[in-house]
C-alpha positions as CSV (number, residue, x, y, z in Angstrom):
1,X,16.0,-9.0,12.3
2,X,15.2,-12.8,12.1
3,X,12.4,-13.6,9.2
4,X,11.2,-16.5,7.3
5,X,11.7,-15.2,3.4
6,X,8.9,-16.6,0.7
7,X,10.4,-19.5,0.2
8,X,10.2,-20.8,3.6
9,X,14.2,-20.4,4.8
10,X,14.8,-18.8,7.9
11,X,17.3,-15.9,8.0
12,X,19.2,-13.2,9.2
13,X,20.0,-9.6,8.7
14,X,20.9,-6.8,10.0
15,X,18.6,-4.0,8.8
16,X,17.4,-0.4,10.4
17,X,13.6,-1.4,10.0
18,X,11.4,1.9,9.5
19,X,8.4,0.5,9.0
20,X,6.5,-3.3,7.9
21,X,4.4,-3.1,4.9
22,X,1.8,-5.6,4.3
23,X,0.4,-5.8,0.5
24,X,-1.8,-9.3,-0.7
25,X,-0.8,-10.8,2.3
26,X,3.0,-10.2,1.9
27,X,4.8,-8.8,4.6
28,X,7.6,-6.4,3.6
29,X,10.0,-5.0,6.1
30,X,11.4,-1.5,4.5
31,X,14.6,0.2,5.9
32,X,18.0,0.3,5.4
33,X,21.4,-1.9,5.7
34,X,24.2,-0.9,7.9
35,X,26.1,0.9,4.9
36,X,23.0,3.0,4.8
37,X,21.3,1.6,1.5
38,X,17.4,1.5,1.1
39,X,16.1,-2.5,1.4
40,X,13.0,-4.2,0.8
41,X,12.7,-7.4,2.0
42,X,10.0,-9.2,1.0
43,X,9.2,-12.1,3.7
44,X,6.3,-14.0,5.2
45,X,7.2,-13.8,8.3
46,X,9.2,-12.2,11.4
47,X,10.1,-14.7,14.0
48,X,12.6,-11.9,16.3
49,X,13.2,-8.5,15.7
50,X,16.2,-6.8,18.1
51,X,16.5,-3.3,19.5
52,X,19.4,-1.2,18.4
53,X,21.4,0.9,20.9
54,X,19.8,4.5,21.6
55,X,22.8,5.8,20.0
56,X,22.0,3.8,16.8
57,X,18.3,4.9,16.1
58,X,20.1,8.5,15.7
59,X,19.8,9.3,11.9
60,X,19.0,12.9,9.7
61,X,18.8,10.8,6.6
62,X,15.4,10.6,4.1
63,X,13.2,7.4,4.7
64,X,13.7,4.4,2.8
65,X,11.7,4.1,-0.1
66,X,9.1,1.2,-0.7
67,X,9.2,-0.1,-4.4
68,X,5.6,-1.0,-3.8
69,X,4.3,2.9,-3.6
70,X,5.2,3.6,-7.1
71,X,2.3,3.2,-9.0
72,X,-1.1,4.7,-8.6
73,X,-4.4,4.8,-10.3
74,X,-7.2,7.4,-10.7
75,X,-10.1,6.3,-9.6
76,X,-13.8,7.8,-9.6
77,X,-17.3,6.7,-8.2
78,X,-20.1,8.0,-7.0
79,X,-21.6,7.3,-3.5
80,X,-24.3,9.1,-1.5
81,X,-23.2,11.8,1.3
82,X,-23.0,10.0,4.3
83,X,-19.3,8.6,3.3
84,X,-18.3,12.5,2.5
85,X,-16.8,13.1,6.2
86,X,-15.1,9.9,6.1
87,X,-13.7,10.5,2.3
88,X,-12.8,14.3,2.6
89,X,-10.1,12.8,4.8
90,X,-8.2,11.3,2.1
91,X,-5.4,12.8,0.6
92,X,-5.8,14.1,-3.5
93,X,-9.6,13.4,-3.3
94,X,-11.9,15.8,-5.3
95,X,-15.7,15.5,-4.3
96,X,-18.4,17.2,-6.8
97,X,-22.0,17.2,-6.1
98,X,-23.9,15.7,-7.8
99,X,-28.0,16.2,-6.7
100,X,-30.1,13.9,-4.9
101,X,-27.4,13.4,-2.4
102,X,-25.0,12.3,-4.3
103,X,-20.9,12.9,-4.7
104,X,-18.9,12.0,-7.6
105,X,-15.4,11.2,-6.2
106,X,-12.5,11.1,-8.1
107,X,-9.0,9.9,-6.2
108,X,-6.0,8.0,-6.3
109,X,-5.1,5.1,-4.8
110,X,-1.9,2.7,-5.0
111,X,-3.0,-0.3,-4.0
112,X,-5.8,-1.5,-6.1
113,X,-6.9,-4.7,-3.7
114,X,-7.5,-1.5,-0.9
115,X,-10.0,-0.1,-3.1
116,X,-11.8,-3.0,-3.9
117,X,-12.0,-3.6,0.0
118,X,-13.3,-0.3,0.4
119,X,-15.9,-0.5,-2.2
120,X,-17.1,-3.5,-0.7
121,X,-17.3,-2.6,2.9
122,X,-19.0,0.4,1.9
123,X,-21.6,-0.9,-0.9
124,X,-24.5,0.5,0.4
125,X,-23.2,4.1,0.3
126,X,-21.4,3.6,-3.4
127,X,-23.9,3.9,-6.3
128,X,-21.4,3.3,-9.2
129,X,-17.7,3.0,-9.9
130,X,-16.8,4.2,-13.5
131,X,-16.5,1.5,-16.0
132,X,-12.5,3.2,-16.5
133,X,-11.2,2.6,-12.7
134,X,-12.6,-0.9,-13.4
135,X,-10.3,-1.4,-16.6
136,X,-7.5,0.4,-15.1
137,X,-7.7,-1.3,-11.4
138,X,-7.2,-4.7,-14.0
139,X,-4.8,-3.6,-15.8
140,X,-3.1,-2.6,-12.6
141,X,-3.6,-5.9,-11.2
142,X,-2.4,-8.1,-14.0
143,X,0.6,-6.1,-14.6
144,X,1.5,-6.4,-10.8
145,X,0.7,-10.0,-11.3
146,X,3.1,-10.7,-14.1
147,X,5.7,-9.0,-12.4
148,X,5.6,-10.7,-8.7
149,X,7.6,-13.4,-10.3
150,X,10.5,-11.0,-11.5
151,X,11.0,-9.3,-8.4
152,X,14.2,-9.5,-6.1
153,X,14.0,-9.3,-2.7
């Protein structure tokens, strides 16, 4: 794969890619290196990406892990019924009713910026969000914050 890494260099590497995560506008490509090792590359960019041989895509070996699905945080709001067919679909979601139409949800997500998108896009179906996935969605964020400068790529 040809990419342009964060700092603006372009470069090269040879990586099985199983799939491109994007996260705050970061692009990371997940997979592994010819020795068979799990890599994250965090990049902004992917100017060429080759095919391998058939022979090559041809592996019985567990996905590579992303470093950015680690950790999640409970969330819980309460929104009225017409979201329920769209948010029984999630996974770990438990829906209580509440009266007058309305569902308490409580669910985990691992991206906090996706919630927040959610919540907006949907605002006039969500009532409330509890005052505690606010402080922990902040939490979340600042200690993600802090640590973007400490990661490797």
């Amino acid at each position: 794969v040809e990419y342009v890494d964060v700092t603006g260099e372009k470069c090269k590497k040879r990586l099985s890619i199983e799939r491109i995560v994007v996260d705050e506008g970061i692009y990371w490509l997940v997979g592994r290196s010819e020795e068979g090792e799990p890599q994250n590359l965090r990049i902004s960019g992917i100017i060429r990406v080759h095919s391998l041989p058939k022979e090559g895509n041809k592996r019985d070996i567990d996905p590579a892990p992303f470093k950015g699905d680690g950790k999640k945080t409970p969330v819980s709001f309460v929104c009225d019924a017409e979201l329920l067919t769209q948010i029984s679909e999630f996974p770990e979601v438990r829906i209580e009713e509440k009266g007058d139409s309305k569902l308490r949800v409580r669910m985990t997500v691992s991206h906090d910026s996706w919630f927040v998108v959610f919540c907006i896009s949907h605002s006039k179906h969500i009532v409330s969000v509890g005052p505690k996935s606010i402080r922990d969605l902040i939490v979340a964020r600042a200690e993600r914050e802090l640590s973007v400068g400490g990661q490797s790529s």
